[in-house]
Each structure stands twice: as C-alpha cells, then as structure tokens.
Backbone as JSON, one array per atom type, in Angstrom:
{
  "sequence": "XXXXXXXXXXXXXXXXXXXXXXXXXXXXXXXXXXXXXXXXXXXXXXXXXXXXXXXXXXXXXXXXXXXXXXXXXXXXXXXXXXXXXXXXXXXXXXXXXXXXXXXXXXXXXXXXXXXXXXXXXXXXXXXXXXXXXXXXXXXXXXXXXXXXXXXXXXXXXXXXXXXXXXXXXXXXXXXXXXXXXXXXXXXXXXXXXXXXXXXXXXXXXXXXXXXXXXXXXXXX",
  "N": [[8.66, 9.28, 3.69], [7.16, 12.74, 2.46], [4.16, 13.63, 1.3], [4.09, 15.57, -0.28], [6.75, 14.99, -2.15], [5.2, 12.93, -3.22], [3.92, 14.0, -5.76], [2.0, 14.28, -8.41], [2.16, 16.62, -11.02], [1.0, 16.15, -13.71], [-1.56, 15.83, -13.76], [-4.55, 17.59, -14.69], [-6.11, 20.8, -13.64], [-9.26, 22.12, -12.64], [-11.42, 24.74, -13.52], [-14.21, 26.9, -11.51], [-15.45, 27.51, -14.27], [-15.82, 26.17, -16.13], [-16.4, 23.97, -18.3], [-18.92, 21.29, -18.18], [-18.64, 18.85, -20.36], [-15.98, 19.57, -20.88], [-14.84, 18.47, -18.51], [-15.76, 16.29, -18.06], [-14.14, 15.03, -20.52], [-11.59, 15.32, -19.4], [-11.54, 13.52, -17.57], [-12.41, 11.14, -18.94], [-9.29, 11.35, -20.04], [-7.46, 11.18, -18.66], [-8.08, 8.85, -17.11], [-9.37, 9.1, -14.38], [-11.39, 9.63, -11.74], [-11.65, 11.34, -9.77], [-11.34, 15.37, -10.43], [-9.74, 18.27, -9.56], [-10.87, 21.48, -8.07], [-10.04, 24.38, -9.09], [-9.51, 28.0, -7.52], [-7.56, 30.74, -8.34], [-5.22, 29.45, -7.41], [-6.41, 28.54, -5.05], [-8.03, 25.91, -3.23], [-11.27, 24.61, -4.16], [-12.71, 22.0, -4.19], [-13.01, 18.62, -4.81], [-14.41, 17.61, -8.08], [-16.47, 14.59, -9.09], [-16.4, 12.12, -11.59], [-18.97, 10.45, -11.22], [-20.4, 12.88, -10.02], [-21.35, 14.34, -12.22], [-22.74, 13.18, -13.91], [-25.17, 13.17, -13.6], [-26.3, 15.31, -14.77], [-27.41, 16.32, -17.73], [-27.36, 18.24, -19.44], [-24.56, 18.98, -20.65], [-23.61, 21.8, -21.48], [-23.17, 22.7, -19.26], [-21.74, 25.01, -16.84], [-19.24, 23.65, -14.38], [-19.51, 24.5, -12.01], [-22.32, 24.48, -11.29], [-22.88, 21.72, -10.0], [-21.44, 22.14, -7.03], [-22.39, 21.7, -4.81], [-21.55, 19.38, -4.63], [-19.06, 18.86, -4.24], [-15.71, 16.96, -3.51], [-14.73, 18.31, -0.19], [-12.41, 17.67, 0.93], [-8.64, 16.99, 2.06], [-5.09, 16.55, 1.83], [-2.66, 17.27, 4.2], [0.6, 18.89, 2.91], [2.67, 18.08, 4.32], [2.7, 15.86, 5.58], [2.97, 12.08, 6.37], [3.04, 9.67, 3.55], [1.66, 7.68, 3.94], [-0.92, 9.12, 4.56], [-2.29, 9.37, 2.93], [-3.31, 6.87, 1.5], [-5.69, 6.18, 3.29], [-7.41, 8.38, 2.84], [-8.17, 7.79, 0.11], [-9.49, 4.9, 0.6], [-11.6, 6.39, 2.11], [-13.18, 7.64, 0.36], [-13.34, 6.91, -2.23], [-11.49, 7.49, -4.12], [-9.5, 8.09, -7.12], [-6.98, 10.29, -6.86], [-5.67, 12.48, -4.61], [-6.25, 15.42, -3.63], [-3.65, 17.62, -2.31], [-2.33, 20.54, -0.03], [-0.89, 23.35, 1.22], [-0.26, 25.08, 4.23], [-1.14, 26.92, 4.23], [-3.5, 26.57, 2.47], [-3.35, 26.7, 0.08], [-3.31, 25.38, -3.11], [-1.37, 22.35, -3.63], [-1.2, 20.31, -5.5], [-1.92, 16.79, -7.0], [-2.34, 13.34, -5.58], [-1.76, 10.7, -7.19], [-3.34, 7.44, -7.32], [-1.82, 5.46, -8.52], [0.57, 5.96, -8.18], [1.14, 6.06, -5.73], [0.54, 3.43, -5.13], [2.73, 2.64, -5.98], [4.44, 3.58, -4.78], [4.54, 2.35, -2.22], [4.69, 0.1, -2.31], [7.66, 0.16, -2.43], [8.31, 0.92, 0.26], [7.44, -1.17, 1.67], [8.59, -3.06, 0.79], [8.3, -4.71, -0.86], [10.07, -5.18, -3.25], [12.39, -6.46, -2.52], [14.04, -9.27, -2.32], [13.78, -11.97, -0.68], [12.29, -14.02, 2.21], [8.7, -14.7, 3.54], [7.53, -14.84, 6.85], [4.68, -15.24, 8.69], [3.07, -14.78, 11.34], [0.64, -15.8, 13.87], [-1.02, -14.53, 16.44], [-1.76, -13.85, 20.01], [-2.2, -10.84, 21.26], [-0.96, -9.82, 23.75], [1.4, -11.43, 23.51], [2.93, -10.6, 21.65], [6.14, -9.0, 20.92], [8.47, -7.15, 19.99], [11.25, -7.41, 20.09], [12.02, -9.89, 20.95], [11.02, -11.35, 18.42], [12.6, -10.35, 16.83], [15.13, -11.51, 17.91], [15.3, -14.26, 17.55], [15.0, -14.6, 14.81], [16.79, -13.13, 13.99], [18.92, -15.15, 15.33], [19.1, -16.9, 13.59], [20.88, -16.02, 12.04], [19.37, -14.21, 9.67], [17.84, -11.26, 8.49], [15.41, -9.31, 9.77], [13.94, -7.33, 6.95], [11.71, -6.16, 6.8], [8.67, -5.17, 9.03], [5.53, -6.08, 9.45], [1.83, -5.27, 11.45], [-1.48, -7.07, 11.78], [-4.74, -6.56, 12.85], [-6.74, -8.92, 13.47], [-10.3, -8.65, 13.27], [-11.93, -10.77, 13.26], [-11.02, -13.61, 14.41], [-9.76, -11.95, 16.56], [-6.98, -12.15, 16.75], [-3.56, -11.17, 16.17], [-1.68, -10.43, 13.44], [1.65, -11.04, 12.42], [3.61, -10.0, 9.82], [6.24, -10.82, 8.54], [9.16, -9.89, 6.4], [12.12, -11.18, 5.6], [15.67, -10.96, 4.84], [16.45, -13.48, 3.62], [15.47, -16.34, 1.49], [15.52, -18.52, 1.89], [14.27, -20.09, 4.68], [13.38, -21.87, 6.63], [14.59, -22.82, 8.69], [14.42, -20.71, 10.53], [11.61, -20.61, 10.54], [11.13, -23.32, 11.44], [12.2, -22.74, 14.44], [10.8, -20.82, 15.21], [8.38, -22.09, 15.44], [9.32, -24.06, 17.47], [9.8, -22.03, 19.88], [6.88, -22.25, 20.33], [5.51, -20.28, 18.63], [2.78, -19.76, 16.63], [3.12, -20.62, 13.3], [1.69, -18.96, 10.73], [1.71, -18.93, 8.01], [4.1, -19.51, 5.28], [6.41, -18.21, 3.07], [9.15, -18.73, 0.83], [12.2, -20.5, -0.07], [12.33, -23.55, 0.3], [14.81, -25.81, 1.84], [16.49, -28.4, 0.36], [18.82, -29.51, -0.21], [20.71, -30.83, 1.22], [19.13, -33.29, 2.42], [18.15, -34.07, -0.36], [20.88, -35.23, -1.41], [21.16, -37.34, 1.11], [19.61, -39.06, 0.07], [19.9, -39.86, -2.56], [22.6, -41.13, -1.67], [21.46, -42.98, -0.56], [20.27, -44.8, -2.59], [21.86, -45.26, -4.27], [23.31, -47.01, -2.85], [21.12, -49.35, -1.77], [21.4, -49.74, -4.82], [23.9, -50.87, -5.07], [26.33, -49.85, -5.93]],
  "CA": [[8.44, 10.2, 2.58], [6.29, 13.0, 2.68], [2.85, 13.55, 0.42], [4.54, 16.84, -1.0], [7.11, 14.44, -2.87], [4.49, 12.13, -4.36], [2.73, 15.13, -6.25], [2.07, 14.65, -10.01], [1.87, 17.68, -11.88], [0.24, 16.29, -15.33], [-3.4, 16.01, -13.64], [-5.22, 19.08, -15.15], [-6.92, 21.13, -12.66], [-10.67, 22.58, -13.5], [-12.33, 26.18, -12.67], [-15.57, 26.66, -11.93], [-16.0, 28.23, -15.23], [-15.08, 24.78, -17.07], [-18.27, 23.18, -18.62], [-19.34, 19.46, -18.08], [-18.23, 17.92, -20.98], [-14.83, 19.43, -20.41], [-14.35, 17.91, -17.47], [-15.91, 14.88, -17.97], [-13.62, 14.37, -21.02], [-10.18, 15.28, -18.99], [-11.11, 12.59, -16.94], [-11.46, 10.08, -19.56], [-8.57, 11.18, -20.76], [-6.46, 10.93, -17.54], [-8.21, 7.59, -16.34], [-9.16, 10.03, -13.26], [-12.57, 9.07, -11.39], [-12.37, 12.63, -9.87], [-10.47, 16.1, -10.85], [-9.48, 18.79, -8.83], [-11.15, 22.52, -8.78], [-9.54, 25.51, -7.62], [-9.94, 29.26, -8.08], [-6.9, 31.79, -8.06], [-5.03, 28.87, -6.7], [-6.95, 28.06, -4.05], [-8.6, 24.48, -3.28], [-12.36, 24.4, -3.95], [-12.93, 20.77, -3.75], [-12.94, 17.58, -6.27], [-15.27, 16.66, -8.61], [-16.37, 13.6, -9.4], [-17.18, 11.53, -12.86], [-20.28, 10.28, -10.72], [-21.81, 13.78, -9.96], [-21.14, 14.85, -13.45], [-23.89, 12.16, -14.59], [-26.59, 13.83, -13.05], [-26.51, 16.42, -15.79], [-27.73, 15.95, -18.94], [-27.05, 19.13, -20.55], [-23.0, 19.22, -20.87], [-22.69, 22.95, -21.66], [-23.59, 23.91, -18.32], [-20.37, 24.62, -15.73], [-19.09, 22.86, -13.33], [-20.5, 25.53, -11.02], [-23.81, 23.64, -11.22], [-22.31, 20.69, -9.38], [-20.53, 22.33, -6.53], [-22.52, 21.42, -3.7], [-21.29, 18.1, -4.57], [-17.49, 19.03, -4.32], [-15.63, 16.98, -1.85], [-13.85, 19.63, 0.31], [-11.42, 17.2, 2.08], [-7.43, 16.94, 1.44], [-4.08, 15.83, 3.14], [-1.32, 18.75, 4.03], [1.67, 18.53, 1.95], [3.96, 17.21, 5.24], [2.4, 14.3, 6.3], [3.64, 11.13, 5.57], [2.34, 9.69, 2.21], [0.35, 6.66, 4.03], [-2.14, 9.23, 4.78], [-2.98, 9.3, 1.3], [-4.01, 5.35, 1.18], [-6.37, 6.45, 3.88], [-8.27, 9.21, 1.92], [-8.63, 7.07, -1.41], [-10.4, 4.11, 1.28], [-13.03, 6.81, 2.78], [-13.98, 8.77, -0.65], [-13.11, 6.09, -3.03], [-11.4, 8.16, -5.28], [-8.09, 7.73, -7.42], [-6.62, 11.13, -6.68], [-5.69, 12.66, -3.42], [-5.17, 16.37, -3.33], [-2.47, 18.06, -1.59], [-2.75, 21.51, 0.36], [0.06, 23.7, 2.15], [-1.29, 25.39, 5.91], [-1.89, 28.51, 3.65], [-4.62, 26.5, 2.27], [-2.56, 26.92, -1.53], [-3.38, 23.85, -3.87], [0.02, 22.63, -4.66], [-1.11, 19.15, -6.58], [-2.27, 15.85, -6.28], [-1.41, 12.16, -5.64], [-2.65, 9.63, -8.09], [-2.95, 5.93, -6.69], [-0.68, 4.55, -9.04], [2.05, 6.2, -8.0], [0.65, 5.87, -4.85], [0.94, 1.82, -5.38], [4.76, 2.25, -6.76], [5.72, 4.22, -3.66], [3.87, 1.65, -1.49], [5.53, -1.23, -2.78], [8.7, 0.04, -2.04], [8.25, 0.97, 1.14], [7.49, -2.19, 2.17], [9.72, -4.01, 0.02], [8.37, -5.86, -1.93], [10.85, -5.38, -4.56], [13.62, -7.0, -2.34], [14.32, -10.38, -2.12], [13.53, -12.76, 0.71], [11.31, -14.6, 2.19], [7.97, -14.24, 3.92], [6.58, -15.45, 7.54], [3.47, -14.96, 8.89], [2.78, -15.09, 12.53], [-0.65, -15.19, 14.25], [-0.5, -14.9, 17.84], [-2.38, -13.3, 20.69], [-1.63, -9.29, 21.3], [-0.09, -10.04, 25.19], [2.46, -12.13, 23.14], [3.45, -9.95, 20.83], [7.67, -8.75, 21.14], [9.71, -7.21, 18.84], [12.75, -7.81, 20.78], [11.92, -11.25, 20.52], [10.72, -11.7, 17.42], [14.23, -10.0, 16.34], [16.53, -12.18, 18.32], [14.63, -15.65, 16.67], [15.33, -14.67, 13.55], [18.65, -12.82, 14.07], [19.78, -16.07, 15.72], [19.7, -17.99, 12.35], [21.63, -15.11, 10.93], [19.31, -13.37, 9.49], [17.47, -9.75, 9.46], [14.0, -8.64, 9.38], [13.66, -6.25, 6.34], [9.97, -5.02, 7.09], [7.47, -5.72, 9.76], [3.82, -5.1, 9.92], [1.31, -5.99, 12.37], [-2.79, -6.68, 11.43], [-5.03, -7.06, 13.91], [-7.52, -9.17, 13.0], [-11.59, -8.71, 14.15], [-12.23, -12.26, 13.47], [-10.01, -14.2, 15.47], [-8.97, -10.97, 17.82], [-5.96, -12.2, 17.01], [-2.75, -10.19, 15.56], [-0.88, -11.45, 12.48], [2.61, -10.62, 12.14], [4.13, -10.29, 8.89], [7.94, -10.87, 8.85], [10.07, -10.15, 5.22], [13.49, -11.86, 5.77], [16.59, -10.54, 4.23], [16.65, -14.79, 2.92], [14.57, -17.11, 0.98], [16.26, -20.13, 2.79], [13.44, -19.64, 5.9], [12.98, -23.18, 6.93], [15.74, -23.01, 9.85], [13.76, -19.99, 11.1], [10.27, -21.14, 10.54], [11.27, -23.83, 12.99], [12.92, -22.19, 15.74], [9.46, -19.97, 15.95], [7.66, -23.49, 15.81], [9.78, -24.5, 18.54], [9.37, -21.5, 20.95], [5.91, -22.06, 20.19], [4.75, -19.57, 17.52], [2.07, -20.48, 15.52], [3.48, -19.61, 11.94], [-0.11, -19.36, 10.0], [1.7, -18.79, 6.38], [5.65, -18.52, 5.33], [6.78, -18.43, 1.71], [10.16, -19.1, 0.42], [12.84, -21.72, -1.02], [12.99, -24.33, 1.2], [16.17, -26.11, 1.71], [16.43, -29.79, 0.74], [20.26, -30.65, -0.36], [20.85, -32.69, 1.99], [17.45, -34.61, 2.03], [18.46, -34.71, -1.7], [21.83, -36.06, -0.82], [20.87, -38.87, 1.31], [18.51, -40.17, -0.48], [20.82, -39.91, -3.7], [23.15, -41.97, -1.21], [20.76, -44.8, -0.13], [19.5, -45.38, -3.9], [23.14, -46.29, -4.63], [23.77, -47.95, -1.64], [20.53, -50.26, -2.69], [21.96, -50.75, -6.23], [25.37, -51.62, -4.84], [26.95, -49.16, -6.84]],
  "C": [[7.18, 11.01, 2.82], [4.97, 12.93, 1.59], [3.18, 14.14, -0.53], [5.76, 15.79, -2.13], [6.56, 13.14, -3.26], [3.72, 13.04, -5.42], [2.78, 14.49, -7.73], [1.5, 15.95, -10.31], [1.34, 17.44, -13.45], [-0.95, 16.2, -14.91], [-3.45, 17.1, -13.66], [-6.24, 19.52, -13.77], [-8.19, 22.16, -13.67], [-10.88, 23.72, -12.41], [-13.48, 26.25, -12.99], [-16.34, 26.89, -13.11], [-16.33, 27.33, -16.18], [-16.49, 24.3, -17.58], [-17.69, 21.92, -18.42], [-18.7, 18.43, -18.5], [-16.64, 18.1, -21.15], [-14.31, 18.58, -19.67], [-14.38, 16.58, -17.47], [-14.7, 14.34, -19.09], [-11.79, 14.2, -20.52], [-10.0, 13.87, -18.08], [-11.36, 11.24, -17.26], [-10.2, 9.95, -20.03], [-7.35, 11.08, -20.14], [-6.59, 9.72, -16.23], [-8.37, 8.4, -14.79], [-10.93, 9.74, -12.84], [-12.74, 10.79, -10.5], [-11.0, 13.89, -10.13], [-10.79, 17.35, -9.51], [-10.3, 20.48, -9.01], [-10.84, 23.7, -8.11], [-9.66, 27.15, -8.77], [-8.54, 29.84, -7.31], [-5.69, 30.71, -6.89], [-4.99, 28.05, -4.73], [-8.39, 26.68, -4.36], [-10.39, 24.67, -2.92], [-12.99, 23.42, -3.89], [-12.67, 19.62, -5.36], [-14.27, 17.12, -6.75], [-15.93, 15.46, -8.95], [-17.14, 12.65, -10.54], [-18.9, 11.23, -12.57], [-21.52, 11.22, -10.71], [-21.76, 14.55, -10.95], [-22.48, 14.43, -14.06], [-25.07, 12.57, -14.7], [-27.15, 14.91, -13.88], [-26.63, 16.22, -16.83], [-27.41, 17.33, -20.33], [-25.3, 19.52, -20.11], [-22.8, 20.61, -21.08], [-23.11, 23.81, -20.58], [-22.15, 23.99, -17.35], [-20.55, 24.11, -14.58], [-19.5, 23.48, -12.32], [-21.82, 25.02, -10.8], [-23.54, 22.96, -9.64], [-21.16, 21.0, -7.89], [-20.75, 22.36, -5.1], [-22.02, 19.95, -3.7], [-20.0, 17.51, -4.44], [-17.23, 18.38, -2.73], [-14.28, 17.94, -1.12], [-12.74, 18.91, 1.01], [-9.89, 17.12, 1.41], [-6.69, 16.54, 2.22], [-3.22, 17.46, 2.68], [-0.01, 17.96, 3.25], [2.86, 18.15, 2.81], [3.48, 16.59, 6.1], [2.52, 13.37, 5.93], [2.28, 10.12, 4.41], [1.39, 8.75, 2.46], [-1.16, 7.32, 4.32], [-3.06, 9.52, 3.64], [-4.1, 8.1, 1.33], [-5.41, 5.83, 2.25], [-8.01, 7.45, 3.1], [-8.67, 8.51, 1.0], [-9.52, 5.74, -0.3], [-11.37, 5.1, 1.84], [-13.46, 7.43, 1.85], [-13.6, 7.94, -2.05], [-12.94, 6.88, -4.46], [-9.49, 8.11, -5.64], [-7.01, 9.03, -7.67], [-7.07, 12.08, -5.46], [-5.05, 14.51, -3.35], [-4.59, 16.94, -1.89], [-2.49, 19.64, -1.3], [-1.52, 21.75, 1.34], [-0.82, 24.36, 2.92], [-1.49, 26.59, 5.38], [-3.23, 28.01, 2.67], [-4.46, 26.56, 0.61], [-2.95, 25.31, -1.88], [-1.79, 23.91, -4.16], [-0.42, 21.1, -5.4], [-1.87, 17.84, -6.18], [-1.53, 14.81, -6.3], [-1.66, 11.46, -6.18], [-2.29, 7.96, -7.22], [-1.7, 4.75, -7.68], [0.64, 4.99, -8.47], [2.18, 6.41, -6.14], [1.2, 4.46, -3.79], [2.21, 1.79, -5.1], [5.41, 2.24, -4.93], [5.25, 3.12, -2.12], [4.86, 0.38, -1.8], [6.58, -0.91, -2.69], [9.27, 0.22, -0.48], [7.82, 0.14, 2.05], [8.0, -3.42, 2.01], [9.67, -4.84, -0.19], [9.49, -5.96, -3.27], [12.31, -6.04, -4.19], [13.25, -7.87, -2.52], [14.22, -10.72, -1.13], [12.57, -13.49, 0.83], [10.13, -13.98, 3.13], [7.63, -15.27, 5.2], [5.41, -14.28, 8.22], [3.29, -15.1, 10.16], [1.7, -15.08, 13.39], [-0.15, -15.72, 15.86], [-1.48, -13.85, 18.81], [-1.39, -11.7, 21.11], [-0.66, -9.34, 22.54], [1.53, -10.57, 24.94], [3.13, -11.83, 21.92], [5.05, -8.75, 21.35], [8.35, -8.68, 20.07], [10.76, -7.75, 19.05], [12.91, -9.62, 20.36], [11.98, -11.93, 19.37], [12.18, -11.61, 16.82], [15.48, -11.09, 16.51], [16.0, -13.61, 18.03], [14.89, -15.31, 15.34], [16.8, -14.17, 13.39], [19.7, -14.03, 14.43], [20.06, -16.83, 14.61], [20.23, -17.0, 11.43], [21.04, -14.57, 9.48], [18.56, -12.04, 9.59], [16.26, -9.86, 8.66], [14.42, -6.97, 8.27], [12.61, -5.34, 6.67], [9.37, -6.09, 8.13], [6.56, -4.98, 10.01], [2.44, -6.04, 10.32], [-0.25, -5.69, 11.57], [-3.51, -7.04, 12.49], [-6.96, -7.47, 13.13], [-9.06, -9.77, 13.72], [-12.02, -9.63, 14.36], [-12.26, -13.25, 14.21], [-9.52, -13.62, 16.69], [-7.85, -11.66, 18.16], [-4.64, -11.52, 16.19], [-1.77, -10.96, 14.74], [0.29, -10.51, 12.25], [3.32, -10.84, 11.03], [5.53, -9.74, 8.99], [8.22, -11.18, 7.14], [11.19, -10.32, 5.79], [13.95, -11.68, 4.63], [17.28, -12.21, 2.99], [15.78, -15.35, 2.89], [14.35, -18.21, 1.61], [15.58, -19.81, 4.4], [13.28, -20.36, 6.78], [13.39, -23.08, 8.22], [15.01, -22.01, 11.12], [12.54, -20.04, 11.47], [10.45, -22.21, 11.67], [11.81, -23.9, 14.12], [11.65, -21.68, 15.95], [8.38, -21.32, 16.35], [8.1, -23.61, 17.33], [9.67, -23.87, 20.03], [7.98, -20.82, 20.93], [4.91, -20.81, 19.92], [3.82, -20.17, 16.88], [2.41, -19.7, 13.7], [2.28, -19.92, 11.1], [0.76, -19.59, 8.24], [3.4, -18.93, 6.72], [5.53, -18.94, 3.59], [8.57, -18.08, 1.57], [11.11, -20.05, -0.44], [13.26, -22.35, 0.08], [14.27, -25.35, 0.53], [16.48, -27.45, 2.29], [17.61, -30.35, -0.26], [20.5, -31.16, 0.28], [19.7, -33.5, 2.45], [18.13, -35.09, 1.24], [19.76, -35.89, -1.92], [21.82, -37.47, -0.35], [19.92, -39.39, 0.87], [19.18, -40.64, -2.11], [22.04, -41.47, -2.69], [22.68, -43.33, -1.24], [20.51, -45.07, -1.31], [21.0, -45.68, -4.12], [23.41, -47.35, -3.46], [22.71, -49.33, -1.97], [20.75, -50.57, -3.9], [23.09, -51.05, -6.14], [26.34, -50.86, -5.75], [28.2, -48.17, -5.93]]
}
C-alpha cells in the first residue's frame, strides 16, 4: 500500500497568517502533537505543540515560529512503512504527504498508521506464533518454508530482527495454525533454537491416556 492511500483529510492545515492560540487549540482538539502549514497549497513545514510554548503572547502568528518548522515529508508513492520511519526520527504523530510537484496533498496520522500496520502483518488472523533466534549464515527461507510446510502448514508473515545484543537474528514466523507443537519440534530437531512460540498446544491424547490409566487403576 502506498502513503497516498493512508491520507486523512480531517487534520486542519494552518497558514502562516494563523495566530498561536489557533493553532495550539486545533491541536488539542485533534490530539495532534504537530499540524501542518502550507501556503497556496504548497508545503511549508509542521509545527509543533512544543515550539508553540516558547511564546507567551498567543496573538502573535505562526509566522513567528517558522524557523522552527520541520521541512521534511514522505512522497505520496512510497510504501506506507516509510511513514513509521519519519514518526521514529521527529517524534511526531502526523506524517505529511507531498506529490514530486512539491503539492501538499495530506497527512498520515499514526493511528491509522497502527490499523494499517496491524494488518499488514496480520495480526488480525489467526494462528500461531514462533520465534527463531539463530545466527545470520543460518538463516533460509527455503528452509524455514519446507519445516513448516512439512507439518502442513503455511507461513502467513515473516519478519526478520537483527539483534545488536546477541548479533544474532530473530525470526518471527505467524502460522496459518494455533496447533504449533508438531512444528516447534521438527525446528527443535533440525536444530533451531526456538527462543519464544505461542499457541494452543495439543494434549488429547496425553489427556486420553491418562484418562485410560486412571480407569485402568480403578478397575473400571
């Protein structure tokens, strides 16, 4: 998905003409940490609740404050993770959006940000979860695929972290089934280290024979 179809259109955009306490109150009133400011629809940068503070007299415009604008943005056809990126280096909960003519067309708010995040990694299916930590040399999709394909069933999502700590790379595997157990130890077996898995493990027949032997000891 690109950036251009995450846009919201209810965040208000501000011109330099806007006074202080305008601004500051659109962005209590849109839960917005910074707002957008453009002239003649063009992108002059974002404000932010922070360098609002610095001013004590509210009926001055946002024109004051405009060395403090941040000038950065994402183009409107790049895919929408480069959003999450922008909100981690400017810690701000709106991401605007710019076509190669340099036109504001909108922004991205992190909630909807979140939504489209969470589906795109699917969390909203069903399944289960393993975890794999393992050295980078020994890292194989192919592999990884045909260990879990062999117990019939399919990797929904996979995504790799590589972690500075350990310098070692954790593989997170969603499975199309909850019932993981069968899979969890086949990767045991061709010596994976599975660090985490979550699921419904699968103990009817445990339950079974042990339902058996307790009659079998009361003679029943």
């Amino acid at each position: 998905m690109l950036s251009s179809e995450l846009i919201n259109h209810n965040i208000p955009r501000l011109q330099l003409q806007d006074f202080i306490i305008k601004a500051k109150q659109l962005m209590v009133d849109y839960k917005t940490t910074h707002l957008p400011v453009t002239s003649e629809n063009k992108f002059i940068g974002l404000i932010s609740e922070e360098d609002l503070l610095d001013f004590d007299d509210e009926k001055l415009t946002i024109q004051v404050a405009e060395t403090f604008f941040l000038k950065q943005f994402i183009f409107e056809d790049v895919h929408f993770l480069n959003a999450i990126n922008f909100c981690n280096l400017h810690s701000s909960n709106i991401i605007p959006v710019l076509n190669h003519q340099q036109d504001f067309i909108g922004v991205i708010t992190t909630e909807d940000l979140l939504k489209m995040t969470g589906i795109f990694t699917g969390s909203n299916e069903i399944g289960g979860i393993i975890v794999l930590e393992l050295d980078r040399i020994q890292f194989s999709i192919s592999e990884i695929s045909r260990i879990v394909e062999s117990n019939d069933a399919t990797i929904y999502h996979l995504n790799t972290f590589n972690d500075p700590k350990s310098e070692k790379m954790l593989v997170t595997l969603h499975i199309n089934n909850r019932e993981i157990s069968s899979i969890v130890a086949t990767f045991i077996r061709y010596e994976y280290h599975v660090k985490y898995h979550f699921g419904v493990e699968h103990f009817e027949e445990k339950t079974e024979a042990n339902y058996k032997n307790l009659m079998n000891y009361l003679g029943i």
